[in-house]
C-alpha positions, 0 to 999 in steps of 0.5 A: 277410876272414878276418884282420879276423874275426880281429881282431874276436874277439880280445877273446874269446880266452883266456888273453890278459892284460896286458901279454903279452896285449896285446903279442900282440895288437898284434902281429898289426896292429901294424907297425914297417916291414911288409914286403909279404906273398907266399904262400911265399917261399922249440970255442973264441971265434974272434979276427979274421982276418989279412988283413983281411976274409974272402973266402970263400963260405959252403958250398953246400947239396949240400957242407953237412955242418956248416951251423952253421959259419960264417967266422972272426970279423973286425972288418975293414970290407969293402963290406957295413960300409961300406954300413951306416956310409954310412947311419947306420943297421943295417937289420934283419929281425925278429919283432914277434910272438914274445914275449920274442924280438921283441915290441911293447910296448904301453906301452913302444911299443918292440920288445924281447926276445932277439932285439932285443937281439943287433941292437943290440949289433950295431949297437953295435959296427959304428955306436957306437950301438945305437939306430942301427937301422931296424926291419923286421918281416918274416913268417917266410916273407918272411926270405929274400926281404928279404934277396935284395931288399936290404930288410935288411942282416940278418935276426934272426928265430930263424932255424934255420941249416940246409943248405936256406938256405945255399944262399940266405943266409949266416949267422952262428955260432950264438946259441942251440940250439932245437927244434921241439916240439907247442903244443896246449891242456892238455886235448888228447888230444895228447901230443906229436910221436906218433901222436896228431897222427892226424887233428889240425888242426895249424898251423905258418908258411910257411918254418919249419922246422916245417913241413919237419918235418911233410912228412918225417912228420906221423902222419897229421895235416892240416898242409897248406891245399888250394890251398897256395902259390896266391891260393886258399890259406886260410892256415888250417893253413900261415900267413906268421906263427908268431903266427897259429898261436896265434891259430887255436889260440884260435879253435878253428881248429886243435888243435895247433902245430908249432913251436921249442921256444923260441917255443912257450915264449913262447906258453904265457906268453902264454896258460896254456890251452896247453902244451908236449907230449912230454918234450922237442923232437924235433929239435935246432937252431941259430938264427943271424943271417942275411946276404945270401949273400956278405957274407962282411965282415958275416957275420965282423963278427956273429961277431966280436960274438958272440965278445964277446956271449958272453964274461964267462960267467954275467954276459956279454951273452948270459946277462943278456939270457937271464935277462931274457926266456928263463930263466922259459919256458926254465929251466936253459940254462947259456950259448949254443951254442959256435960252430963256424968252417969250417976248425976 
């Protein structure tokens, strides 16, 4: 199978050292609790909302103007919340691949990074505990599925809010502000989102933004397997995980990535062969937690977690998290994205 060759040749790839290398590595095998894979799947803090828990639906897709709203902030319970206190446990969705978001640390043995981070001060403030979580890793094109399948209460997963998923899912406000940019080696003749894709192999996951990005214009490069979306797809230039890209990159299998700006950072950490191209990324998007579509209660609970995760400026949650995994691949970002609620 091509994912045990794949195995098999990760002691040559290069650029893969210590503990970063190492977790990236894993990261392809390792599981927390893997999901079963498919071929494609589908202004001011806000304080809590009289009258108990909020009701209303998110926007649908055909009326989305300004997807990055989302319901005011509330710490009332509602019937989503009490399911999870119920348990005793947060169930959530998340990358084990992505380094410094969701990542395995192989000495640690424990998941960490940015995106690990929100999920326990969720945790936190619905349970009193932020060890009270059940870990799922999910591929990026199975974000969606665990949700509606009630595999997950949430999906953390540097997910982009867009018009297209709320029609599947709710989300939260925004906690951070990306964009999709080009990862290709040093040497490449690559030079960014441009005309020199023409004829290039480039890799981007199944259910990205990324890839969406790549059908509305491509400059001509192959971004699509033959026999896409069927038992016969390859998985070569459409993969279920963003990691895989990498691993193709090292392989020779492909010449670029297509993917968040944010990740891309992660990967040239990982391995200094490859770096980001053009100035700058060449769209702008939002990351948000996700939710079943509907449970408005526990989409008003993120935001109210939010509202505090951001709080304390320069010392708050948000920043100290971001200082320890983002700001030496992602400089300069002087806080999160100001949330947005409907209604505002």
């Amino acid at each position: 199978m091509r994912r045990a060759k794949e195995r098999s040749a990760r002691g040559g790839l290069r650029g893969w050292g210590g503990v970063a290398g190492m977790a990236a590595a894993c990261a392809v095998t390792a599981a927390v609790t893997l999901l079963p894979l498919a071929h494609h799947g589908g202004g001011a803090d806000g304080a809590d909302a009289p009258g108990g828990a909020v009701t209303a639906e998110q926007a649908r897709a055909e009326e989305c103007t300004e997807p990055e709203a989302s319901l005011p902030a509330s710490s009332a319970d509602g019937p989503s919340i009490e399911k999870i206190k119920e348990r005793g446990k947060l169930i959530a969705g998340v990358d084990q691949n992505s380094f410094r978001w969701g990542y395995r640390n192989p000495e640690a043995r424990e998941l960490e990074g940015f995106d690990i981070d929100l999920v326990r001060a969720i945790a936190k403030d619905v349970l009193g505990d932020p060890d009270a979580v059940i870990f799922r890793a999910i591929p990026t094109n199975q974000r969606i599925a665990a949700l509606e399948n009630d595999r997950v209460d949430v999906v953390v997963r540097t997910m982009t809010i867009n018009c297209k998923r709320l029609e599947q899912v709710s989300f939260s406000t925004a906690y951070f502000q990306a964009g999709q940019q080009v990862l290709a080696p040093k040497g490449s003749t690559i030079t960014g989102y441009d005309a020199s894709l023409k004829g290039k192999r480039v890799c981007s996951a199944e259910g990205s933004t990324a890839y969406e990005a790549l059908e509305r214009k491509s400059f001509g490069a192959l971004y699509k397997d033959d026999f896409d979306g069927t038992e016969r797809d390859r998985d070569l230039l459409t993969v279920p995980n963003q990691l895989d890209c990498l691993v193709r990159l090292q392989l020779g299998e492909v010449d670029a990535i297509v993917t968040d700006n944010a990740l891309a950072a992660g990967q040239a950490a990982q391995d200094p062969a490859v770096e980001l191209k053009g100035k700058a990324p060449f769209t702008t998007e939002y990351y948000g937690v996700a939710t079943k579509k509907g449970a408005d209660d526990l989409v008003a609970r993120v935001n109210k977690v939010l509202v505090d995760y951001r709080a304390g400026g320069d010392s708050s949650p948000w920043m100290t998290s971001y200082r320890k995994w983002l700001a030496a691949g992602l400089p300069g970002i002087a806080g999160p994205p100001a949330p947005k609620y409907r209604g505002d």
